[in-house]
ZADO-1210 file (C-alpha; in nm, 4 decimals, padded with zeros to 6 digits):
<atoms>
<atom x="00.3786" y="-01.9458" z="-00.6853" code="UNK" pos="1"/>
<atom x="00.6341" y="-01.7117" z="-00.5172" code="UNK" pos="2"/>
<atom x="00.8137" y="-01.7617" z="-00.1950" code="UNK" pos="3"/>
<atom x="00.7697" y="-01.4908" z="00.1064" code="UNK" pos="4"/>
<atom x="00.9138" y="-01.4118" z="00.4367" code="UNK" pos="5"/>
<atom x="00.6451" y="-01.5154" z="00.7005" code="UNK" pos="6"/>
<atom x="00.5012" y="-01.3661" z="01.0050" code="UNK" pos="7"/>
<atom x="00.2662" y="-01.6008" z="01.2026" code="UNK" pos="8"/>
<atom x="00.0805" y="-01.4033" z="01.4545" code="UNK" pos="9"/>
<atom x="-00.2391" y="-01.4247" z="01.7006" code="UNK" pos="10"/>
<atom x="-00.4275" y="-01.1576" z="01.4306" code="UNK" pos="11"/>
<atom x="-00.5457" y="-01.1425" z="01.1365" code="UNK" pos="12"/>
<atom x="-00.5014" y="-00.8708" z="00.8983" code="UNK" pos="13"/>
<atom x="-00.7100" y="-00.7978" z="00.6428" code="UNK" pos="14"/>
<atom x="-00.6471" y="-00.5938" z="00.2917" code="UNK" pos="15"/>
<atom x="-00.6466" y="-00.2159" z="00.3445" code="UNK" pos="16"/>
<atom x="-00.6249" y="-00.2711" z="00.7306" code="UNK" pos="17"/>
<atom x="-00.3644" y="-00.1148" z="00.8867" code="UNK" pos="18"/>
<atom x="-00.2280" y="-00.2436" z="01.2392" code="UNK" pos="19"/>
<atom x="00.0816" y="-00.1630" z="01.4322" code="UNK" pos="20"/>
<atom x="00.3461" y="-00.4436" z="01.5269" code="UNK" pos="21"/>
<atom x="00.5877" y="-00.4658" z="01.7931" code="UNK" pos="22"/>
<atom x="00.8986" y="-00.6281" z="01.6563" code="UNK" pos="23"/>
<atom x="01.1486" y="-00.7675" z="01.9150" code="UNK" pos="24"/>
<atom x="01.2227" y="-01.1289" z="01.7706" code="UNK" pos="25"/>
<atom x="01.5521" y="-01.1222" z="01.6566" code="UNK" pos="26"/>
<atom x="01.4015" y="-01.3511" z="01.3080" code="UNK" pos="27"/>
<atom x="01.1326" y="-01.1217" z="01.2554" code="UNK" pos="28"/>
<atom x="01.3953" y="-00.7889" z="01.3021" code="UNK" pos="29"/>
<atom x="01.5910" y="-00.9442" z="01.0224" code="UNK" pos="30"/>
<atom x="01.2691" y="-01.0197" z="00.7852" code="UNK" pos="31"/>
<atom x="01.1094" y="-00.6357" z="00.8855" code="UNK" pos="32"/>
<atom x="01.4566" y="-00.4821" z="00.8134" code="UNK" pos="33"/>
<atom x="01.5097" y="-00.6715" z="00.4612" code="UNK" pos="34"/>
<atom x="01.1053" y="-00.5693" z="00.3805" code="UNK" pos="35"/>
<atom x="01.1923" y="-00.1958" z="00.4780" code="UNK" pos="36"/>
<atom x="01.5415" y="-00.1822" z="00.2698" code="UNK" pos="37"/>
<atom x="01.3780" y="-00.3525" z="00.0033" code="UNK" pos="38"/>
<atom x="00.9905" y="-00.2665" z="-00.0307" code="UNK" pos="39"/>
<atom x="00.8973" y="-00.5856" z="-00.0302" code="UNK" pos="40"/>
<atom x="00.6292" y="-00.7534" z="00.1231" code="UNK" pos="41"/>
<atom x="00.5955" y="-01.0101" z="00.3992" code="UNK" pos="42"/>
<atom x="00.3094" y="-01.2910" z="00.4732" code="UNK" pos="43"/>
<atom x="00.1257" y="-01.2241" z="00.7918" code="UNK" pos="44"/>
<atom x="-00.0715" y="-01.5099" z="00.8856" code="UNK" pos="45"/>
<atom x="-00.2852" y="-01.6316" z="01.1845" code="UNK" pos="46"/>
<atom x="-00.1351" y="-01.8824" z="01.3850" code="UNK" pos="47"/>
<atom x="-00.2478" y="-01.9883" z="01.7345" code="UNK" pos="48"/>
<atom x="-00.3702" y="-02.3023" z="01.9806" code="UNK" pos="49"/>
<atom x="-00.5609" y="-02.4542" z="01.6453" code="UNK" pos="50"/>
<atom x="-00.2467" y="-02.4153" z="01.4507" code="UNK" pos="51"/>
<atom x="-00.1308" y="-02.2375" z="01.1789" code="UNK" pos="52"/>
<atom x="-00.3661" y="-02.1323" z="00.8847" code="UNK" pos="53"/>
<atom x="-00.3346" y="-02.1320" z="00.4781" code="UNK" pos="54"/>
<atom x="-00.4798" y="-01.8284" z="00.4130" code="UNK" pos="55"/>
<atom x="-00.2888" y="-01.5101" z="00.5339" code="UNK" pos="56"/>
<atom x="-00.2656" y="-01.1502" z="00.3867" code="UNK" pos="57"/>
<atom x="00.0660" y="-00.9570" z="00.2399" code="UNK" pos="58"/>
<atom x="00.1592" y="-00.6780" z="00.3982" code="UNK" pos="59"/>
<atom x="00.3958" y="-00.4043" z="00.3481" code="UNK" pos="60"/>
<atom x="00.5354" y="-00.1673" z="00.6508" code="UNK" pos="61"/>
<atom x="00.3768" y="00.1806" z="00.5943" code="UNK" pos="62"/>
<atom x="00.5514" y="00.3031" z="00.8777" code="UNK" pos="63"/>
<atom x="00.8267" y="00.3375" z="01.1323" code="UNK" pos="64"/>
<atom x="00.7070" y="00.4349" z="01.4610" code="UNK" pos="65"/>
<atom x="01.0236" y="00.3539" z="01.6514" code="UNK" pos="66"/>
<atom x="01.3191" y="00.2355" z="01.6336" code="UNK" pos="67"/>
<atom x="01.5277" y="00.1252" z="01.9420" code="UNK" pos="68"/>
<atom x="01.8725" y="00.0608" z="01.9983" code="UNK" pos="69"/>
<atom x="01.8846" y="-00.3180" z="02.0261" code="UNK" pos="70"/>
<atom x="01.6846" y="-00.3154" z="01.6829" code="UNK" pos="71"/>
<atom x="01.3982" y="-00.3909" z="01.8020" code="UNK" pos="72"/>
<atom x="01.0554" y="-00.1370" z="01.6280" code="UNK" pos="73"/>
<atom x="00.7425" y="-00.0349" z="01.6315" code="UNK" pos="74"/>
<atom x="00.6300" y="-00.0135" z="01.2912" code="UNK" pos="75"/>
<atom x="00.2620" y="-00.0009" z="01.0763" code="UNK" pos="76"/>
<atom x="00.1825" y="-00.2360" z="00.8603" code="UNK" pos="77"/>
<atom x="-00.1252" y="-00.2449" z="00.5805" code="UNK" pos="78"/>
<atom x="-00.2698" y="-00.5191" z="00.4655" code="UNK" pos="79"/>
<atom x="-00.2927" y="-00.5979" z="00.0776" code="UNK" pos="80"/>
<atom x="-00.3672" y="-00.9184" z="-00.1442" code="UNK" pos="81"/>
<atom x="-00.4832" y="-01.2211" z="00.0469" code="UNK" pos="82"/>
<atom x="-00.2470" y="-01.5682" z="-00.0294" code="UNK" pos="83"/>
<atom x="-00.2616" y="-01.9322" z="00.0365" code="UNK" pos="84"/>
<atom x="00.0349" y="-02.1106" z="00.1694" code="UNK" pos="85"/>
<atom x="00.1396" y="-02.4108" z="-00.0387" code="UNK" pos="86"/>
<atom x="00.4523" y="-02.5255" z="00.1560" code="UNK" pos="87"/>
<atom x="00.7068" y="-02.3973" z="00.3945" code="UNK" pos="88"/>
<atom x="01.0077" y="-02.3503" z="00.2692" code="UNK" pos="89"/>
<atom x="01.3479" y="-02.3578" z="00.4680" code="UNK" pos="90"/>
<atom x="01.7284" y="-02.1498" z="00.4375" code="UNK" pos="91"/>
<atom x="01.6747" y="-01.8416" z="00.6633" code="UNK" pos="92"/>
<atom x="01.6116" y="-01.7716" z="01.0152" code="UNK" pos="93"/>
<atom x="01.2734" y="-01.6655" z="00.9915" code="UNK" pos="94"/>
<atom x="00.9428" y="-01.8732" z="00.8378" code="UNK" pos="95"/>
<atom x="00.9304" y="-01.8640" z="00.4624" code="UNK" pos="96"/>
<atom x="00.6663" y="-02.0698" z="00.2307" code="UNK" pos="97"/>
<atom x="00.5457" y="-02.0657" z="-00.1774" code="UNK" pos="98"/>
<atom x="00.2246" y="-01.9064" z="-00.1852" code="UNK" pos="99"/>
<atom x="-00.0260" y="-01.8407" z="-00.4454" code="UNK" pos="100"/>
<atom x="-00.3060" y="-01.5449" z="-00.4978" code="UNK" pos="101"/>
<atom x="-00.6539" y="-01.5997" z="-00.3570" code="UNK" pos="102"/>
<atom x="-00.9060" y="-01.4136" z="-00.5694" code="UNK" pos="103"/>
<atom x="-01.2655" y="-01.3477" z="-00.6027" code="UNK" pos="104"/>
<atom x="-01.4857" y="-01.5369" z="-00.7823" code="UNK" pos="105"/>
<atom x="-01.6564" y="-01.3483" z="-01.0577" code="UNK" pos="106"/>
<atom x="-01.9565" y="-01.1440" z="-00.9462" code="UNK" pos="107"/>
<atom x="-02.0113" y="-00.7905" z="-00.7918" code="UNK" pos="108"/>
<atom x="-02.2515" y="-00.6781" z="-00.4553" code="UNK" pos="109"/>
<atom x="-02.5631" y="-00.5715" z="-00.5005" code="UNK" pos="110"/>
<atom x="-02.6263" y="-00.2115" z="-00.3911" code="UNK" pos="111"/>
<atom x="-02.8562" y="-00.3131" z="-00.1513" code="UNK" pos="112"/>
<atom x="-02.6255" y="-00.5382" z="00.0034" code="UNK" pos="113"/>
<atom x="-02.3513" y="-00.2170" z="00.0018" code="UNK" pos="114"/>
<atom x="-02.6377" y="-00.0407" z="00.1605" code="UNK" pos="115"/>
<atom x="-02.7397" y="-00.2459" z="00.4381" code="UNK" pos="116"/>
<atom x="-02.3652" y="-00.3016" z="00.5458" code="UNK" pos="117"/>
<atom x="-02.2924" y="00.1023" z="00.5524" code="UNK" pos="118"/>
<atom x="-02.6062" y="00.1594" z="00.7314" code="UNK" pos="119"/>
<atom x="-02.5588" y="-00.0931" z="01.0193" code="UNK" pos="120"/>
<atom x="-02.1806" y="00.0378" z="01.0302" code="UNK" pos="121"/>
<atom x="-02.3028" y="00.4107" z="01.0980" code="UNK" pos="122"/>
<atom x="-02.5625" y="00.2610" z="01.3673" code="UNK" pos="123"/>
<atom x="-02.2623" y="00.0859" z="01.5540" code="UNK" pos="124"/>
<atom x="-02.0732" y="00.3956" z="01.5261" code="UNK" pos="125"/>
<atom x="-02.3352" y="00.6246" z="01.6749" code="UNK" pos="126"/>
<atom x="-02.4252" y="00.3931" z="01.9789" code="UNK" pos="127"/>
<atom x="-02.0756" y="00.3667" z="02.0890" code="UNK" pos="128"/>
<atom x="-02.0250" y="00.7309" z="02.0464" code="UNK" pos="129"/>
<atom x="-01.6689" y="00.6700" z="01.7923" code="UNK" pos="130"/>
<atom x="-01.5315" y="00.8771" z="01.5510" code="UNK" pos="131"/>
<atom x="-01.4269" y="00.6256" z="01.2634" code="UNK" pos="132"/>
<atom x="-01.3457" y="00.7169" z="00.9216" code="UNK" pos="133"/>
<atom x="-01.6225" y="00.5950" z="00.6852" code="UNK" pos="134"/>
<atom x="-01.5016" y="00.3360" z="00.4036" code="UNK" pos="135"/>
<atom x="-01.5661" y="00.4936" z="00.0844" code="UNK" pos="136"/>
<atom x="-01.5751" y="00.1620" z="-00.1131" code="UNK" pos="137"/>
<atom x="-01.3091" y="00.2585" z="-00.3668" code="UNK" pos="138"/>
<atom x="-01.1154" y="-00.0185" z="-00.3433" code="UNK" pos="139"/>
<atom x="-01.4343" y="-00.2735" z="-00.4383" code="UNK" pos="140"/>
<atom x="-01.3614" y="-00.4349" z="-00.1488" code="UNK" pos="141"/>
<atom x="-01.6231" y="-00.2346" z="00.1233" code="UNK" pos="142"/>
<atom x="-01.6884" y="-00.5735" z="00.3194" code="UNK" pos="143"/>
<atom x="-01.2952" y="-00.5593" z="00.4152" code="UNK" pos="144"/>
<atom x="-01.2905" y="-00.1815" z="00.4682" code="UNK" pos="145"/>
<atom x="-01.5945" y="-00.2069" z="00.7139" code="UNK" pos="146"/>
<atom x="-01.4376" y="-00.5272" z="00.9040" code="UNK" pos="147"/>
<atom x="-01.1000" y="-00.3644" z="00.9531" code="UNK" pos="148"/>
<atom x="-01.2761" y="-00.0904" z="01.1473" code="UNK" pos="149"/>
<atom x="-01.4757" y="-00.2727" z="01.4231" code="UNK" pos="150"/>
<atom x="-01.2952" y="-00.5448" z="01.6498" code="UNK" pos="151"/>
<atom x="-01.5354" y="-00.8573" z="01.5241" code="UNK" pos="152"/>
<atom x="-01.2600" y="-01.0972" z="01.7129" code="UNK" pos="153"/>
<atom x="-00.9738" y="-01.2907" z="01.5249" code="UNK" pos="154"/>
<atom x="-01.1967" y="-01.6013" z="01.4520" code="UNK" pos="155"/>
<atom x="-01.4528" y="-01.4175" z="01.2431" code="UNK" pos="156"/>
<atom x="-01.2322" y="-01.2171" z="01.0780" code="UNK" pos="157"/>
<atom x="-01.0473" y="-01.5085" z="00.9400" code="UNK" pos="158"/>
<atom x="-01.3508" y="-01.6749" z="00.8475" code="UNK" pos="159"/>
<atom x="-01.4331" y="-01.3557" z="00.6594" code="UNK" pos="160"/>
<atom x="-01.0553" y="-01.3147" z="00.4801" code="UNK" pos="161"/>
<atom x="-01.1340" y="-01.6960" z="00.3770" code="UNK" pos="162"/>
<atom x="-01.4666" y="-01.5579" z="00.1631" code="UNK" pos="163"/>
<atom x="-01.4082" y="-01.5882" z="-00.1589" code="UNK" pos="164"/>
<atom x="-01.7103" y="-01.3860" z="-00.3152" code="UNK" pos="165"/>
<atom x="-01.7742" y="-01.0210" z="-00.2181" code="UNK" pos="166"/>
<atom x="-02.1496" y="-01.0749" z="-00.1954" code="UNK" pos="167"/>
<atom x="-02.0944" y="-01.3503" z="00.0832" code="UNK" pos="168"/>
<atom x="-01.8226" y="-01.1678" z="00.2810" code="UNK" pos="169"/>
<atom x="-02.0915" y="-00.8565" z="00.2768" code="UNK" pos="170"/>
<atom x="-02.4011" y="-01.0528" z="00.3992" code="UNK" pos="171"/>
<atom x="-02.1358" y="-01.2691" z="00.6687" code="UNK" pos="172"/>
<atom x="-02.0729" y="-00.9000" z="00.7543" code="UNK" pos="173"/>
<atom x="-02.3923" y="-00.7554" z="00.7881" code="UNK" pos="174"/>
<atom x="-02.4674" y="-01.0425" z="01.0190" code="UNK" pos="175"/>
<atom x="-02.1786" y="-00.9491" z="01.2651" code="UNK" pos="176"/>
<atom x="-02.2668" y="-00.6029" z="01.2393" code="UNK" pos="177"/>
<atom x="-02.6371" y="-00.6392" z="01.3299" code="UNK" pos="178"/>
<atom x="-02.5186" y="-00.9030" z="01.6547" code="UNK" pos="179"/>
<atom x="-02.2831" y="-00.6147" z="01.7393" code="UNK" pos="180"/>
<atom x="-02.5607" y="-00.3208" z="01.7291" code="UNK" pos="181"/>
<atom x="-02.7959" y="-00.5748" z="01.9688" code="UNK" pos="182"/>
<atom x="-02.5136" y="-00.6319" z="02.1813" code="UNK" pos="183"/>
<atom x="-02.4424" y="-00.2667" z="02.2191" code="UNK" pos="184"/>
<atom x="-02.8263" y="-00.1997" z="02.2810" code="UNK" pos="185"/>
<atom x="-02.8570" y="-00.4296" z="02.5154" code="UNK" pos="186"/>
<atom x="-02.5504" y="-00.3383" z="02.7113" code="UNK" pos="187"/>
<atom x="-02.6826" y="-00.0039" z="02.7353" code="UNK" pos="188"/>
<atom x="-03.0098" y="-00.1313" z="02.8387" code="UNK" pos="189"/>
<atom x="-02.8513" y="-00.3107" z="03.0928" code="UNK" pos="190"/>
<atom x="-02.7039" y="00.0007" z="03.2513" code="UNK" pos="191"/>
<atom x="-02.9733" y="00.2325" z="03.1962" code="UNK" pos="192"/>
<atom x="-03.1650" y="00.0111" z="03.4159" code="UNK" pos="193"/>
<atom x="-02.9092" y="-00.0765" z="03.6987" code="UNK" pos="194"/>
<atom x="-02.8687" y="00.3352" z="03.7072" code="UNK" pos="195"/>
<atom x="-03.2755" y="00.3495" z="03.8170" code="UNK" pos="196"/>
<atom x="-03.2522" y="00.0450" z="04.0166" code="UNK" pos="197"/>
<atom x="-03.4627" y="-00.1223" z="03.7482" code="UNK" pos="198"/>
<atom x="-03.7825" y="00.0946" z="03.8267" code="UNK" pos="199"/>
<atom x="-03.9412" y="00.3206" z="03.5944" code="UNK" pos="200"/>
<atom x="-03.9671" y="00.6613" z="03.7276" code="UNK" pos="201"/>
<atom x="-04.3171" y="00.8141" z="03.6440" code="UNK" pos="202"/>
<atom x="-04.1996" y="01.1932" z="03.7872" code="UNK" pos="203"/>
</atoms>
């Protein structure tokens, strides 16, 4: 176990996503300032009206956007190995706890399964007319790259960060990704019709 400065937040961030932060809490100046001098890394986990959860992500600031007089920043922050929290811990001003890793289980995605979760990406892409960077899969972790690019809601993506098997996290995905290409669809059904009143023009 090692301890960590923490940083509960409404979001979850998942490994290779990058977000940017506000900071403005004088706490959470102190722990961003101490990870910037330092290097080190911070715990950012989800915390909201169901409480606080036990899995969370490290993160490291990639970079300063802003920095204001008062101290407060605007910074980016990338998301790397995934943690549980054992305990809180107490002595500074800001949240600390002992955590411990939270790895895979032992077994690689299919292909097919790789496949099917690119595909449905690239047909979300093209029906809402968005330029996103394609994951590449290089890190062996393509179920986190695709999530990190498409706004799936903070409940799913925690359920998804909680995965611990690639293969699972990659079906889970394809799921959400095949409810989000209907929903598009059917949203642009939904104008195309209002825009002709609902009738069918026949020329």
């Amino acid at each position: 176990m090692s301890e960590i400065g923490l940083f509960p937040l409404e979001l979850v961030l998942l490994p290779t996503e990058r977000v940017p932060l506000h900071i403005f809490e004088p706490r959470y100046k102190e722990l961003i300032g101490e990870c910037l001098r330092s290097g080190r890394e911070f715990g950012l986990v989800l915390q909201d009206e169901q409480g606080r959860r036990e899995i969370g992500t490290r993160a490291v600031v990639v970079e300063v956007l802003q920095l204001f007089d008062d101290g407060r920043m605007n910074v980016v922050v990338e998301g790397h190995d995934r943690f549980r929290l054992r305990e809180l811990t107490s002595g500074r001003a800001f949240l600390t706890g002992d955590v411990e890793p939270v790895d895979d289980e032992e077994g690689e995605a299919s292909p097919s399964d790789s496949d099917r979760a690119l595909t449905l990406f690239r047909q979300l892409v093209e029906l809402v007319d968005g330029e996103v960077e394609e994951p590449d899969g290089a890190t062996g972790s393509l179920s986190f790259e695709i999530a990190s690019r498409v706004d799936f809601g903070i409940e799913p993506k925690q359920e998804l960060l909680e995965l611990r098997s690639e293969p699972a996290r990659l079906r889970q995905l394809c799921e959400l990704l095949e409810g989000a290409v209907e929903a598009v669809r059917r949203e642009r059904e939904v104008k195309e019709r209002a825009a002709t009143n609902g009738k069918v023009s026949h020329g």
